[in-house]
C-alpha positions in Angstrom: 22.5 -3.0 16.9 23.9 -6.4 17.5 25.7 -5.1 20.1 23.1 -3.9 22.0 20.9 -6.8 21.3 23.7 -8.9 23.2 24.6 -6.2 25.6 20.9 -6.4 26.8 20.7 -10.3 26.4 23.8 -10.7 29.3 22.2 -7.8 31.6 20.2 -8.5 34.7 17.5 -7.7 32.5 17.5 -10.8 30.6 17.4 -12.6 34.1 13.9 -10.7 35.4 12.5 -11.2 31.8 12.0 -9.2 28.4 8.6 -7.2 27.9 7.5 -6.3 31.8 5.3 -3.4 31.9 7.6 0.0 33.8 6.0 -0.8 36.9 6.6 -4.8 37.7 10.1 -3.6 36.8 10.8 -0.7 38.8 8.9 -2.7 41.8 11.5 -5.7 41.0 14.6 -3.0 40.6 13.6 -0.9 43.5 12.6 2.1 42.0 9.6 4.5 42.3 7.7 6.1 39.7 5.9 9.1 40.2 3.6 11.0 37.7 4.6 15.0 38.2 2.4 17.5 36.2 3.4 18.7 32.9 5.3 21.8 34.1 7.5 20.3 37.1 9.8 19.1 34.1 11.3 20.9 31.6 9.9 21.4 28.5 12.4 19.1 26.7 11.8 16.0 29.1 9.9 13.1 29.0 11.3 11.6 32.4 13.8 11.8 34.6 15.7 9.4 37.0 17.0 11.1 40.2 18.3 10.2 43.8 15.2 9.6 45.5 15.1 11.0 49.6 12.8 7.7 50.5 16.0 5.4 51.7 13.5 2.0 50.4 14.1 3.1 46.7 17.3 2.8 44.7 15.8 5.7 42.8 13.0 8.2 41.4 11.5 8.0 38.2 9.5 11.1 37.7 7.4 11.4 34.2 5.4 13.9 33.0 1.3 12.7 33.0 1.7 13.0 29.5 3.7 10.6 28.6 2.7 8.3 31.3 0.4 6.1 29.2 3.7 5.3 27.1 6.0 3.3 29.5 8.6 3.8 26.9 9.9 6.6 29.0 9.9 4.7 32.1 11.6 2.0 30.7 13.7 4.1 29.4 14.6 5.4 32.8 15.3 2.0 34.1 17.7 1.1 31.3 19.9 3.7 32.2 19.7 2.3 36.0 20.8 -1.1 34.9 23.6 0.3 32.2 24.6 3.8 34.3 23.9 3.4 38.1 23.9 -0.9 38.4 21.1 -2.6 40.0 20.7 -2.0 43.8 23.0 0.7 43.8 21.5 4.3 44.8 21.4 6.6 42.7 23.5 9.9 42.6 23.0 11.6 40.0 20.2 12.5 37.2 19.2 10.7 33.5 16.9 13.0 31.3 14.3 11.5 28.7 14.4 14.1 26.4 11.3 14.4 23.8 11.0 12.7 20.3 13.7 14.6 18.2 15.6 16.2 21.1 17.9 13.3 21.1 21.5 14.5 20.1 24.1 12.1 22.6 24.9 8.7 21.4 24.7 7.2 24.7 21.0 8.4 25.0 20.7 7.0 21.6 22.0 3.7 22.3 19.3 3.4 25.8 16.1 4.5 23.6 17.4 1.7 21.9 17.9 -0.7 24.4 14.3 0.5 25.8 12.6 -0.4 22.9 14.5 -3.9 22.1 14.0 -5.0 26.2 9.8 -3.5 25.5 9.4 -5.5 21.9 11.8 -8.5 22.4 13.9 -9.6 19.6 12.4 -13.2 20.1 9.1 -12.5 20.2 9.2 -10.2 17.3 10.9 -12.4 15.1 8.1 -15.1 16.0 5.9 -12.4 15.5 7.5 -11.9 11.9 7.6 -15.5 11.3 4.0 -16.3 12.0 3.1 -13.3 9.5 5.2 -14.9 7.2 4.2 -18.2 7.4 0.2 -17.3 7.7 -2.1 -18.9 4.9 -4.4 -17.5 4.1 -2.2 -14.6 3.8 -3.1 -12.5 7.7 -3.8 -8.4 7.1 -0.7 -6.3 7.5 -2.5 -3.5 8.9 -4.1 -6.1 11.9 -0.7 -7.4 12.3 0.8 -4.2 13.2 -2.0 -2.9 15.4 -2.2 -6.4 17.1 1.7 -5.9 17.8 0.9 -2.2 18.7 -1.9 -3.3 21.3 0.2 -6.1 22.4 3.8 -4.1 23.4 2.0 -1.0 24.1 3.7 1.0 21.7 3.1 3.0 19.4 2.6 2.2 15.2 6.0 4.1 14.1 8.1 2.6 17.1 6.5 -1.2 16.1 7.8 -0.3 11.9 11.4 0.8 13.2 11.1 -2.7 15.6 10.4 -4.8 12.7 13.1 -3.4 10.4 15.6 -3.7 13.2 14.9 -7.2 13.8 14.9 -8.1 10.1 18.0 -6.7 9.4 19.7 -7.9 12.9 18.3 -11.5 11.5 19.8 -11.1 8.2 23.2 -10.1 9.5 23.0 -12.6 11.8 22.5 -15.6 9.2 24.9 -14.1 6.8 27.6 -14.7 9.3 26.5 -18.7 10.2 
């Protein structure tokens, strides 16, 4: 996880800024999203990003309208154009998003990854964290986590696994200074 924390931190990424919403990004990157109807993917994909036929776009991001109120498959999209194809480079061939549990590669592990630490910064969520921590009188859990939920976009379970990662990355991290 560290890895990919710092692997993210010296990306281009880091240089446009953490936490955009799919679209500011893909306008920034060059890239076009379009929302395709539930059956002009298969069944098994989220997204996609594909060589795109209009010459002023890097590249295609198609997703399914059902997943389009998440931009966690967008973003997901674009983190495999920064890591895979490189930033205003075309690209040539196609990434799959596949659905919630159809995840097998460890590459497409490590971007879901990535897309979720560049959409909930590590920053922000340990200040997040630490503001929790530090509230008095003590501030609901269950507002907390909604509030964070509201405030990436994301969605209850994706904000838990967030948290934990960051604690333990901040953990690690302090047991080696």
């Amino acid at each position: 996880m560290i890895e990919l924390e710092d692997k993210l931190t010296q990306s281009p990424l880091a240089e446009i800024g953490f936490a955009k919403t799919d679209e500011d990004l893909a306008k920034i990157l060059g890239l076009e999203i379009v929302v395709v109807h539930d059956n002009e993917l298969p069944r098994d994909t989220e997204a996609t990003l594909t060589h795109n036929d209009n010459p002023s776009y890097f590249g295609l991001i198609q997703v399914k309208q059902k997943y389009r109120r998440s931009v966690f498959a967008c973003i997901h999209e674009i983190i495999h154009y920064v890591f895979d194809v490189g930033c205003n480079k075309y690209v040539q061939e196609t990434f799959e998003r596949k659905v919630r549990g159809k995840t097998k590669d460890a590459h497409e592990q490590e971007i879901n990854y990535m897309a979720a630490s560049y959409s909930m910064p590590f920053v922000q969520i340990k200040e997040a964290i630490r503001n929790y921590n530090d509230s008095s009188p003590k501030a609901d859990e269950l507002v907390f986590i909604h509030d964070l939920c509201e405030h990436y976009g994301q969605e209850r379970e994706s904000v838990l696994r967030r948290i934990r990662e960051v604690k333990r990355i901040d953990r690690s991290r302090t047991a080696k200074h």
